[in-house]
C-alpha positions in Angstrom: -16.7 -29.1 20.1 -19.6 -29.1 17.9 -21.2 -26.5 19.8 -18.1 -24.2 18.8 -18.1 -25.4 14.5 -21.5 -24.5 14.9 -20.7 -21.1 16.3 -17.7 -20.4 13.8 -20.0 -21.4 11.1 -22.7 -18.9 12.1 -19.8 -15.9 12.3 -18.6 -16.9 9.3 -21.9 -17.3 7.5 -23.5 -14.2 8.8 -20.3 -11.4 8.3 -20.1 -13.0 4.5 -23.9 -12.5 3.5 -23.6 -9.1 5.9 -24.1 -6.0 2.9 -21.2 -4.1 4.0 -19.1 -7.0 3.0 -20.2 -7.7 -0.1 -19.8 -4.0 -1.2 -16.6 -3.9 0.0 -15.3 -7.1 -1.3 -17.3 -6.2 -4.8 -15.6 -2.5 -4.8 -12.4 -4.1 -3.7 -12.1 -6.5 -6.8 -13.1 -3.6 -9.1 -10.0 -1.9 -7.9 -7.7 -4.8 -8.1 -9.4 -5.4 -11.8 -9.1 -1.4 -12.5 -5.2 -0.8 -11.7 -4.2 -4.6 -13.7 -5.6 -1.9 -16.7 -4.7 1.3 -16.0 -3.1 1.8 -18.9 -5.4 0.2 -21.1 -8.3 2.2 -19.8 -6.5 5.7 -19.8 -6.3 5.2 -23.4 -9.5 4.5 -23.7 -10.6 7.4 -22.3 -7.4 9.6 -24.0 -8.7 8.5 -27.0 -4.8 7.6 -27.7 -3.5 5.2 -30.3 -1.7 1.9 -29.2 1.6 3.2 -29.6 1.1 6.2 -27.6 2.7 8.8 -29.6 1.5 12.7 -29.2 1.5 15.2 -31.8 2.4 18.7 -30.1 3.1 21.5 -33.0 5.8 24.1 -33.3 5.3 27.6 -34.2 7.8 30.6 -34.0 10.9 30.5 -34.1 11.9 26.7 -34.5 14.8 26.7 -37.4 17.5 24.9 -35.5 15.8 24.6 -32.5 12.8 21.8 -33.1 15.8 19.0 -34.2 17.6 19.5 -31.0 14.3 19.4 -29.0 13.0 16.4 -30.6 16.9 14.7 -30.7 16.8 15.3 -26.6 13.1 14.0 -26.4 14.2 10.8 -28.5 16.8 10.2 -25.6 14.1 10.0 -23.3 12.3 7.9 -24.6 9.1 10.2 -24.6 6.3 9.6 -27.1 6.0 13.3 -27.9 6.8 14.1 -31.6 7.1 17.5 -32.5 5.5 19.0 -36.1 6.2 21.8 -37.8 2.8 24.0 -37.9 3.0 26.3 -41.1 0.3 29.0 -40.0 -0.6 31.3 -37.7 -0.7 31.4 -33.6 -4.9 31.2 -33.7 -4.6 28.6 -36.1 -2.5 26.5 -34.2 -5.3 27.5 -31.7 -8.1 26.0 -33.7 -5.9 22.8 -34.4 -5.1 21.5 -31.0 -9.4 22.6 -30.0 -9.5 20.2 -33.0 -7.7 17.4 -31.4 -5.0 17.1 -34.2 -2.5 18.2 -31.5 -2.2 17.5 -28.0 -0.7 21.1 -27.9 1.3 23.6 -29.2 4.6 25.3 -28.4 5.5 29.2 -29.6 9.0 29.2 -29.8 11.2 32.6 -29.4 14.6 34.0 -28.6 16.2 36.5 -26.8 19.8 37.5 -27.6 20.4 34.1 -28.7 18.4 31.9 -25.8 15.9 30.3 -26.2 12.2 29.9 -24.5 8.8 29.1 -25.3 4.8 29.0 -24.4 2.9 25.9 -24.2 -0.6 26.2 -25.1 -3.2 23.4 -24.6 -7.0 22.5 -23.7 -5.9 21.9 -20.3 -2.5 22.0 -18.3 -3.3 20.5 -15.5 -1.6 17.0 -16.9 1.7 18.1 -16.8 3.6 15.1 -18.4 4.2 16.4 -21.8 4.6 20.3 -20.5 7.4 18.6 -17.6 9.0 16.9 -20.9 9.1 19.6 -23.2 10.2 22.1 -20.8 13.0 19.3 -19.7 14.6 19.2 -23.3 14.3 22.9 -23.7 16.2 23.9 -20.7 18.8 21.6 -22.4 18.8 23.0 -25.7 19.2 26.6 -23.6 22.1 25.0 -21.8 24.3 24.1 -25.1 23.4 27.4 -26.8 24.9 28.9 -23.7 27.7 27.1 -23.2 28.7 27.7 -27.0 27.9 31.3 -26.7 30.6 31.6 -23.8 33.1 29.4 -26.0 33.1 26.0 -23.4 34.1 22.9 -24.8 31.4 20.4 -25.3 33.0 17.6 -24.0 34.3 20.2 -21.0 30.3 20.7 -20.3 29.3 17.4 -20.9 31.7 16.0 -17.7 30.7 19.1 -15.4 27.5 18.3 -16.1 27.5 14.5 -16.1 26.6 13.0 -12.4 29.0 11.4 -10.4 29.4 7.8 -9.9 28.7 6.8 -7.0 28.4 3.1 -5.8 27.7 1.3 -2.4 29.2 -1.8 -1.5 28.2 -3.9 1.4 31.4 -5.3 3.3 29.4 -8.5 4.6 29.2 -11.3 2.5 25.9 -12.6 3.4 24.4 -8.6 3.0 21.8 -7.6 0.7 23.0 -5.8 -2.3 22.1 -2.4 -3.8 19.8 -3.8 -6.2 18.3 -6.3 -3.8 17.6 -3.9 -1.2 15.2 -2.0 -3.7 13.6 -4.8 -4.5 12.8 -5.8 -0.7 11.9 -2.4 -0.1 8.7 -2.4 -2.6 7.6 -5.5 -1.7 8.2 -5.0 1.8 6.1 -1.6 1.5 3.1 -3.6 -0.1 3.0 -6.1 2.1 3.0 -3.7 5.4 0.2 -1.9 3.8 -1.8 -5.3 3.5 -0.9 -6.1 6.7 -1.8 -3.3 8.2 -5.4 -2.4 7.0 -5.9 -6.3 7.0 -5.9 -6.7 11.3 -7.8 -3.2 12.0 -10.5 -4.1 10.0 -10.6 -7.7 10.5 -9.6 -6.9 14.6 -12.4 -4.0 14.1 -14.9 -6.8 12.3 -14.7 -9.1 15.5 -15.3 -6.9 18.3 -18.2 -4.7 16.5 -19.5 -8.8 15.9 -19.1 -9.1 20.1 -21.0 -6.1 20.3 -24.1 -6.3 17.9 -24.7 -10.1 19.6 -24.9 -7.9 23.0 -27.1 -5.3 22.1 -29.2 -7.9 20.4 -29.4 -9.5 23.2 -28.6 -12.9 21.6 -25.2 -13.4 23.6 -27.8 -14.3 26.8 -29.0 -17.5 24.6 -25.5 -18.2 23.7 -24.2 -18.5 26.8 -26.5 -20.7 28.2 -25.7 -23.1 25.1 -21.8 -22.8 25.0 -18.8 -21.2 27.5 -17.9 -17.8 26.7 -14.3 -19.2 26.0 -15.9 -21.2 23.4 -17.7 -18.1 21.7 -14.5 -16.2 21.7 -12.4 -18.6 19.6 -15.6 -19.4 17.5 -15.9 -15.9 16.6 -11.8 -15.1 16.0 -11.8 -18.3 14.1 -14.4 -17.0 12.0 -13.6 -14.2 11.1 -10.4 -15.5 10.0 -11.4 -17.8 7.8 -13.8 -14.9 6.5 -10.5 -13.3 5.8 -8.9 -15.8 4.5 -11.6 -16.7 2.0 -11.6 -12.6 0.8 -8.1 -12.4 0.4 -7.9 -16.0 -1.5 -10.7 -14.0 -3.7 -8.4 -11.0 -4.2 -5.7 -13.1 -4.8 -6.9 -14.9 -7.7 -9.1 -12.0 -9.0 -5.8 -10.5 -9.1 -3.5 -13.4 -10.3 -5.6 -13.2 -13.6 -6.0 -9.9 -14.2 -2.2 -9.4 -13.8 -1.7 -12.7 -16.5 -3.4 -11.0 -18.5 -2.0 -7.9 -18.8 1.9 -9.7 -17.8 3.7 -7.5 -20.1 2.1 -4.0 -19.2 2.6 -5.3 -15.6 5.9 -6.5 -15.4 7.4 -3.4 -17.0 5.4 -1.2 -14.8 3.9 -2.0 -11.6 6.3 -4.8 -11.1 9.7 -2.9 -12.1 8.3 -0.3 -9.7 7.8 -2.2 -6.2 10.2 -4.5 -7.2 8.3 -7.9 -7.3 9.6 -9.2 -10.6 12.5 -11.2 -8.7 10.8 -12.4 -5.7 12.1 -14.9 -3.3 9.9 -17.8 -1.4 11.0 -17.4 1.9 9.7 -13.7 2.2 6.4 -14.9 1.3 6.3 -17.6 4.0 7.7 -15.4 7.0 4.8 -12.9 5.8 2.2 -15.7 6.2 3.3 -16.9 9.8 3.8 -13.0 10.8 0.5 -12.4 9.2 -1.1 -15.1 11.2 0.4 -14.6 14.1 -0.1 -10.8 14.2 -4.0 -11.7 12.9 -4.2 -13.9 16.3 -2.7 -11.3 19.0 -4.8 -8.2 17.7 -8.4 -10.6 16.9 -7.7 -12.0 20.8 -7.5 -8.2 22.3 -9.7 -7.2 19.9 -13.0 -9.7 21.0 -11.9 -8.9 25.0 -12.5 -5.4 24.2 -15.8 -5.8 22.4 -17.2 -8.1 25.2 -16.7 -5.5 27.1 -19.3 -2.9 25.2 -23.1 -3.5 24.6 -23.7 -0.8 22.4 -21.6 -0.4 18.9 -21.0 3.0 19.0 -19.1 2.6 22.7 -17.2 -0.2 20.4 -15.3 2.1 17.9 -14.4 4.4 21.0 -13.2 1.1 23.2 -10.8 -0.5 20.6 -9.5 2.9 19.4 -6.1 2.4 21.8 -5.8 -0.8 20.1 -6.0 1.1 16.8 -3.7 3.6 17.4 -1.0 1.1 18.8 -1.0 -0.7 15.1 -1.0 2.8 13.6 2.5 3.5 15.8 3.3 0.0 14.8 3.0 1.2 10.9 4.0 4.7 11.6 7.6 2.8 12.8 7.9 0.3 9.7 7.7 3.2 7.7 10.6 5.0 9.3 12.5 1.6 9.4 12.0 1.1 5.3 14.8 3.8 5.1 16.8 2.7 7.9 16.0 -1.0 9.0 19.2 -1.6 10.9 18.8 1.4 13.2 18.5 0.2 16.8 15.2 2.0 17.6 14.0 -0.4 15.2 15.3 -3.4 16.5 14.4 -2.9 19.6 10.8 -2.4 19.1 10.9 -5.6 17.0 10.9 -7.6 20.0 7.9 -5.8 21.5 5.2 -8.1 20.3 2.6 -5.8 19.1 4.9 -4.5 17.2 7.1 -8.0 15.8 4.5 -8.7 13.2 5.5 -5.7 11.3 8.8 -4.2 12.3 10.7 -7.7 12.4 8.9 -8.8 8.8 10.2 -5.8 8.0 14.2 -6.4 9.2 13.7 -9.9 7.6 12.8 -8.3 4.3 15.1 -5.9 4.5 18.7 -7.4 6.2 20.1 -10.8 6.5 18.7 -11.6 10.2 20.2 -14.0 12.2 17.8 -17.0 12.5 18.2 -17.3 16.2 16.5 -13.4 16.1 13.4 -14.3 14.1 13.2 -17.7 16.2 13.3 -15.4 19.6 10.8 -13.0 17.9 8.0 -15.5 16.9 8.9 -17.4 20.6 7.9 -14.2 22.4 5.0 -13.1 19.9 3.1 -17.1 20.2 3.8 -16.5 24.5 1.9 -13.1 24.5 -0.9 -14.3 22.5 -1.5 -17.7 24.5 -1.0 -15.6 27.9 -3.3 -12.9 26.2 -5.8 -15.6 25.6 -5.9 -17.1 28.8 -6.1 -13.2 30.4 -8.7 -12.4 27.2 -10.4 -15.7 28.3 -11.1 -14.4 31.6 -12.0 -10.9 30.7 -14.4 -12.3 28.0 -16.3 -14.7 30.4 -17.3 -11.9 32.6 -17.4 -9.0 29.9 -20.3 -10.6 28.0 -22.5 -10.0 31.4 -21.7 -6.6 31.5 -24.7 -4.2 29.8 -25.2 -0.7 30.4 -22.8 2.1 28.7 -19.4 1.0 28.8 -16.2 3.1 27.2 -13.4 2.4 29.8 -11.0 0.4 30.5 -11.7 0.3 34.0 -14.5 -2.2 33.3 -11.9 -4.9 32.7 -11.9 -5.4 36.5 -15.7 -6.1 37.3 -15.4 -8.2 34.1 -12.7 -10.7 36.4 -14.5 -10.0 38.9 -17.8 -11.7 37.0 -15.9 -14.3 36.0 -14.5 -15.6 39.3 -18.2 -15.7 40.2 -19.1 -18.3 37.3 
């Protein structure tokens, strides 16, 4: 037993001082730090004030027509306020070159209808273009409809959309509201999830195979059982993970506190994690784990059976694209979780970590479902572990190039001779 601490120690201590783990962990935080302040450092770089608000002037045309723009822009809330300009078009020009105006606007009619050209330094942000254009197709739309004599209020119902409400028959069901909710954080969490076990899977069996081509797994077996080195190094590497994600966690619990208001009415309306409930959270740590466990057990079998790194990638890539279809199916299921492709594949366990955290997050699952799902997920890992045991034993003797499956075989075969 000491033997093995010693070995999880080493894997642990040797991936976390490794370089590419450091940059990545180091340009990882600077992402977590750099979206908790988007906004905040797009108006740094915008040069914008704190309130936001955007000066875009109006030349042409614009008696009776900048009020109603600017009244239809007030409804939506946008931060544009249009000005009057009293000059010429290549004054307006020289203005928004300037930077007094974040644009301009040359206002015309024809036979009563409006329309307009938007001038500015560069239209590839179309935000305030999208806005502006928005409020003027409105404008067009009540000139029109007075021109051809149409009540107002007449318009205003053709025109308003129709209500339209679902209601779940089931008590226990998730409402309208709540299934939006789910969905975001359900979507965040897959996404963890998934790039989480392919490069922690990937991190253990390229660790297998640098030990081989090193030619340090020779010493290592005649100090501990290959079984021993297996768990060592899955162990490991978890608690690698677990000490990088704990990182990103609180790196990211604090930048999120604070910038909680900016946060909360953005990202958090968005994906829906503003009302969040506990038991999620702790059927995404045991899937998590257990999903961590079945792909880091296949994962070291594969890379035991490689002595090069290069014949690594190409060895685990079935693995890969398996979680890939795994993915590729939980994002089908966010928009239809009760379909019965979905359910079905829930209970295949490569697939259960995602597509039944998914179902949980999504629909009232019976308990007896998740219970059956996590019974038949912990029986393929320990039966892969016994069979990953085997293959891992006689593997680890194997040199030479080796990018087939086939080699599975010799490595029983090696270890029935131990």
């Amino acid at each position: 037993m000491n033997k093995f601490f010693i070995m999880l120690a080493h894997t642990y201590l040797n991936r976390l001082k490794s370089k590419s783990f450091l940059i990545t962990t180091g340009v990882t935080l600077l992402l977590i730090i750099g979206l908790a302040n988007f906004e905040t450092i797009t108006e740094r770089f915008t040069g914008k004030e704190s309130d936001g608000n955007q000066q875009v002037a109006v030349i042409g045309e614009r008696e009776g027509l900048q009020q109603p723009l600017q009244s239809y822009l007030d409804q939506q809330d946008s931060s544009i306020e249009l000005a009057a300009f009293e000059g010429t078009k290549e004054e307006a020009e020289q203005a928004v070159k300037d930077g007094q105006y974040t644009a301009f606007i040359d206002i015309a009619e024809t036979d009563g209808i409006p329309h307009a050209n938007y001038y500015a330094n560069q239209i590839a942000n179309t935000s305030v273009s999208n806005q502006i254009r928005e409020a003027l197709q409105q404008v067009k739309v009540t000139i029109a409809a007075e021109q051809a004599e149409i009540d107002p209020q007449v318009y205003q119902q053709i025109s308003a959309p129709v209500e339209f409400e679902t209601v779940a028959l089931e008590e226990s069901a998730k409402t309208e509201e709540e299934l939006s909710e789910a969905r975001g954080l359900v979507y965040v969490m897959l996404f963890i999830m998934y790039f989480a076990v392919i490069m922690y899977g990937n991190m253990i069996a390229m660790e297998v195979a640098t030990e081989k081509s090193s030619r340090v797994m020779e010493i290592l077996i005649s100090s501990a059982s290959p079984v021993a080195q297996m768990f060592a190094k899955i162990f490991g590497i978890a608690l690698l993970g677990l000490s990088q994600i704990t990182l990103f966690m609180v790196v990211g619990y604090q930048a999120v506190k604070m910038n909680q208001d900016t946060m909360r009415d953005g990202v958090f309306d968005y994906f829906g994690l503003n009302n969040l409930e506990i038991s999620l959270f702790v059927y995404l740590v045991v899937f998590f784990i257990l999903g961590y466990l079945l792909y880091a057990t296949l994962a070291a079998m594969l890379g035991s059976l490689v002595s090069r790194l290069e014949d690594a990638q190409q060895l685990i890539a079935p693995m890969t694209l398996v979680i890939v279809a795994a993915f590729m199916i939980a994002m089908f299921g966010l928009n239809a979780p009760d379909s019965g492709f979905v359910t079905v594949t829930s209970y295949i366990p490569f697939f259960t970590p995602m597509l039944m955290f998914l179902r949980v997050g999504m629909l009232d699952v019976p308990i007896w479902e998740v219970g059956l799902s996590i019974g038949i997920l912990i029986a393929t890992i320990v039966l892969l572990a016994v069979i990953g045991a085997r293959i891992y034993s006689g593997g680890v003797l194997l040199y030479g190039k080796s990018s087939s499956l086939k080699d599975i075989k010799a490595a029983l075969q090696l270890s029935k001779k131990e």
